[in-house]
C-alpha positions as CSV (number, residue, x, y, z in Angstrom):
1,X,14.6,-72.2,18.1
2,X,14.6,-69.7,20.8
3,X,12.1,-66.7,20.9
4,X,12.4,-63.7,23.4
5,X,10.4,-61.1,24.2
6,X,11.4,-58.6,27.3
7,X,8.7,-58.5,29.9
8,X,7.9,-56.3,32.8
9,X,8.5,-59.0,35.7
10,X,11.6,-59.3,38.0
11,X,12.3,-62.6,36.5
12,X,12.3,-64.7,33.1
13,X,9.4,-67.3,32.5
14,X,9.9,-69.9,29.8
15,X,7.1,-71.7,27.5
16,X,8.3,-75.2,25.5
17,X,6.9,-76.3,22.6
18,X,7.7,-79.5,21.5
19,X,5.3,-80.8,18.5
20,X,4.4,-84.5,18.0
21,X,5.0,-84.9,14.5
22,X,8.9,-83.5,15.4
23,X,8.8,-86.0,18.3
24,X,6.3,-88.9,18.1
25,X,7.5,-90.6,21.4
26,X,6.4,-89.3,24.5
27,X,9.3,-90.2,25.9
28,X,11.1,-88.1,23.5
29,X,8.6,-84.8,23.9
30,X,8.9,-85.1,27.7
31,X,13.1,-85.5,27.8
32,X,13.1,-82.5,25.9
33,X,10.9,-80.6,28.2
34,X,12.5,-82.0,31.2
35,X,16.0,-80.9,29.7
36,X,14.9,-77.4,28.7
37,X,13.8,-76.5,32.1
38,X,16.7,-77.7,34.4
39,X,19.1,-76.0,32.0
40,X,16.7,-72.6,32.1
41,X,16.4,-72.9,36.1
42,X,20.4,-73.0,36.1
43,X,21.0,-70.3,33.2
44,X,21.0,-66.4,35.2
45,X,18.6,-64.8,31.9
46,X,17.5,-61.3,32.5
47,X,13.9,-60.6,32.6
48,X,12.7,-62.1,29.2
49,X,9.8,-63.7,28.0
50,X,11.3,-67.7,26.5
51,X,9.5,-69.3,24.1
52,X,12.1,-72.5,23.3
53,X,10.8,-74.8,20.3
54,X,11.7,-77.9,18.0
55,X,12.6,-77.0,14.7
56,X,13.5,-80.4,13.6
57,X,12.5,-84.1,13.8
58,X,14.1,-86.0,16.4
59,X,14.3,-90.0,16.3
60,X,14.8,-89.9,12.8
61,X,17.5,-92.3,10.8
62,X,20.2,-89.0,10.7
63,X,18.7,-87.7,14.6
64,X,19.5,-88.8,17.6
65,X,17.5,-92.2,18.6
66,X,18.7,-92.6,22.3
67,X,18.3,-90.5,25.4
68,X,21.8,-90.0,26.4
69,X,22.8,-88.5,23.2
70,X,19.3,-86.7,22.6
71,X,20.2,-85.3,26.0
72,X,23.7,-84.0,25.7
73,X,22.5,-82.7,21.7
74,X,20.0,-80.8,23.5
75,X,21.9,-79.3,26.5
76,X,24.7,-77.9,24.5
77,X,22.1,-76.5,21.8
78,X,20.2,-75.0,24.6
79,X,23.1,-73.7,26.3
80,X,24.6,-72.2,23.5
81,X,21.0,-70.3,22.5
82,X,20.4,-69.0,26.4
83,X,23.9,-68.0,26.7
84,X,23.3,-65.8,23.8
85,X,20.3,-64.1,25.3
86,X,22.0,-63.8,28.5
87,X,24.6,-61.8,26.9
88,X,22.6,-59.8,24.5
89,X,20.5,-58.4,27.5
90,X,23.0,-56.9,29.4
């Protein structure tokens, strides 16, 4: 889930929550961290407020179990939700 808020700044700051009963690894919590900021350094958002956070349980029998496809599951979500803000904002 994404939640925005405009704010007052030239720029857009982003805040990740990731909670451990949606990701019990700490592999898993950090990945998704790690992913979420490299894709926000490289999306052009206006000057919003980002508040990106798991809505559902990851490493589960029907979730993705290994990095690669956590990783590309997550890019394309993300990109898909920023791309929308960055549109909506213009």
């Amino acid at each position: 889930m994404l939640y925005t808020r405009p704010n007052q700044l030239p720029n857009a700051r982003l805040g990740v929550v990731v909670a451990k009963r949606l990701a019990p690894r700490a592999v898993t919590r950090n990945t998704i961290k790690r992913v979420t900021r490299e894709l926000f350094r490289t999306t052009r958002l206006p000057a919003i407020d980002c508040v990106v956070r798991l809505s559902k349980a990851v490493n589960t029998k029907a979730g993705p179990a290994t990095t690669a496809k956590l990783k590309t599951e997550l890019r394309l979500e993300l990109a898909r939700l920023f791309d929308a803000q960055s549109k909506a904002r213009r």
